[in-house]
N, C-alpha and C positions, 0 to 999 in steps of 0.2 A: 290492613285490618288486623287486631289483635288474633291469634290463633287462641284464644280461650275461651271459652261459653261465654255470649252474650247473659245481661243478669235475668233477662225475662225466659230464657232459656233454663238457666238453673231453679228459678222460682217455680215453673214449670214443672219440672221433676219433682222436685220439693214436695209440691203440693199432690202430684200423682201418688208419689210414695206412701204420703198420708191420707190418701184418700177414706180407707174403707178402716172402720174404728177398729182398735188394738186385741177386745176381745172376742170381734170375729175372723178377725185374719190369725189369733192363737191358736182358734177351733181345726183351723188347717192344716195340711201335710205340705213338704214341699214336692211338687210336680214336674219332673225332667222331661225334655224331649226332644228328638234330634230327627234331622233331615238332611237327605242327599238330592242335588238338583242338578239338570242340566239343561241349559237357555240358549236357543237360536235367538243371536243378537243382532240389531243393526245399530251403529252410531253414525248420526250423518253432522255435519260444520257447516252452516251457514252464515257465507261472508258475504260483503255489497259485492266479490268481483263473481262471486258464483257458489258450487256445494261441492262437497265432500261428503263421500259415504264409504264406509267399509261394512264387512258383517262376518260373522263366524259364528263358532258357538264356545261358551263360556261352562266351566263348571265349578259348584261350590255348595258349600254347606249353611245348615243354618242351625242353632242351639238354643233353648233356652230355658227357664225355670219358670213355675208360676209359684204364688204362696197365697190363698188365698184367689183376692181380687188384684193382688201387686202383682205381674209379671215384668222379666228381664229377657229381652232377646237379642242376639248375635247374631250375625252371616258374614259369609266372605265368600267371593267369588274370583276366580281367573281363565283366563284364554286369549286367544289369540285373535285381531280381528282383521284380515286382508282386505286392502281396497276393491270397490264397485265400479268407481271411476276413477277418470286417468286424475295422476294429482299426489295423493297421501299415500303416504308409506306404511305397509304392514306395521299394525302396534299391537305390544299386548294390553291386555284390559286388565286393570283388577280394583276390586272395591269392596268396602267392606261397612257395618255399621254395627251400630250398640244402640238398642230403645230398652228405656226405662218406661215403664205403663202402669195403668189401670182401668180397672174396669166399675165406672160407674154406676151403669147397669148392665142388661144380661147383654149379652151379644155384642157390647161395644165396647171398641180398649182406646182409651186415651195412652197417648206415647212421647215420648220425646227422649230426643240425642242426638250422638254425631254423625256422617254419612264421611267417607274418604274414598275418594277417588282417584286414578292416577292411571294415565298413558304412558307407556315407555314407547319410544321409534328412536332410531341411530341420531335420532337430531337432538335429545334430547327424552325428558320428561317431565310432562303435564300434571301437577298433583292440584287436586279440588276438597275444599273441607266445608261442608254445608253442616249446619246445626238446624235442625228439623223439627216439626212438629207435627204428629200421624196421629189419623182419627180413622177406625177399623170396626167394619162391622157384618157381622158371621151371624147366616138365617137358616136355619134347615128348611130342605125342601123336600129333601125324602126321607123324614126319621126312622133311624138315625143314621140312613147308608150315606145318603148326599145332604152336604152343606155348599151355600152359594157364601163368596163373601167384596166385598170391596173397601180398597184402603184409599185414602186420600192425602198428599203432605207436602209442606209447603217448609221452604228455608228461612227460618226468620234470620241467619245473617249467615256466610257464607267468607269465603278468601280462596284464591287461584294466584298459581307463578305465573302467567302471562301478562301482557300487555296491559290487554284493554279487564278492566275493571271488575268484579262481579254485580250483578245488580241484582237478580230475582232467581229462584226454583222452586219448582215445583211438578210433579207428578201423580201418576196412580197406579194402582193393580184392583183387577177384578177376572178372580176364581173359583174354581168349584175344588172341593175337597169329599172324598170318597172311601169311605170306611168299610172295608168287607163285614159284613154280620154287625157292626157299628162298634167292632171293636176297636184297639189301641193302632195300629198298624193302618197305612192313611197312604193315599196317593193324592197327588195334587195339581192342576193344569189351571195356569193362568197366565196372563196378556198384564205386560209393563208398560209404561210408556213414561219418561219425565223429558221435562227440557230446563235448560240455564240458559240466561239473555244477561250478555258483558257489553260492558261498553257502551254502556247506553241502547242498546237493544241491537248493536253492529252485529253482531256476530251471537248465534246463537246454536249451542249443542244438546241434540237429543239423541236419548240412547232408549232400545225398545227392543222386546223379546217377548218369545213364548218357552213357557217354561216348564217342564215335567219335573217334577219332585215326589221321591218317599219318604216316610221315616215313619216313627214312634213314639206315639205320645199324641198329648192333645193338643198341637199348635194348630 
């Protein structure tokens, strides 16, 4: 499969970018904001002859800028994940992504872009490039300390070094976000989960974590 955006992927963006008209997104400032995370991970392999699991903990960052209703967001994470059971070899983890957004209306951000993945083990390296599509959406539950939120996304095309084939991805997250006095400075606690099915559904990888994060700003 070509490693370059499918075209309903870029149309996508496109149309996110344009979303909210020229002279209300003018009226706007641009909005910075950054975070520091760290995630108890498990990734487990499931093949016909059995599973594979490792787990560790991963840390990484995330950035991004709003303008208006446009936002841009960044992350990248690494770590190390040691086997559960007998089988797979210590690998490290790392992955990273870029969403381009908007927000339609209040609390929900339409997103898309690339997600890259990759395992390193002495046998080698597993690199994964999914092009995604994320629908996000942020309620408060105690104004303005606590906000709940949950994201939802799905791979509309995909490519992996291996074998067997990529076929489908998808995942989620659902967090609380905690604002002391409900100002700029934010802690954050949420539950990941996605999975990939190759090969016509032979073999299938998920990767899953809880994850604590700070930063500043309004992500």
């Amino acid at each position: 499969m070509s490693p370059h955006p499918p075209r309903s992927a870029l149309q996508v963006a496109a149309l996110i970018a344009a979303a909210a008209p020229a002279p209300l997104v003018a009226q706007r400032r641009v909005d910075l904001w950054g975070v520091a995370s760290a995630t108890a991970a498990k990734a487990r392999s499931r093949y016909p002859a059995g599973v594979e699991a490792l787990s560790g903990f991963v840390l990484g960052g995330e950035g991004g800028a709003s303008w208006g209703p446009v936002s841009l967001r960044v992350g990248y994470v690494h770590g190390s994940l040691d086997p559960d059971t007998v089988g797979p070899a210590s690998r490290d983890h790392t992955e990273g992504f870029v969403l381009l957004g908007g927000r339609p209306v209040s609390g929900l951000e339409i997103a898309a872009g690339p997600h890259a993945r990759a395992y390193v083990t002495s046998a080698g390296t597993q690199r994964w490039l999914f092009w995604e599509l994320h629908a996000r959406y942020e309620t408060a539950i105690v104004r303005p300390l606590i906000h709940g939120y949950a994201e939802l996304w799905n791979a509309v095309a995909g490519q992996v070094n291996v074998a067997e084939g990529f076929n489908s991805g998808r995942g989620g997250t659902a967090g609380i976000v905690f604002r002391p006095k409900g100002g700029r400075f934010a802690l954050r606690l949420c539950y990941a989960i996605d999975e990939t099915r190759l090969g016509s559904g032979k073999r299938r990888e998920t990767v899953e974590g809880v994850t604590f994060a700070m930063g500043y700003g309004r992500w």
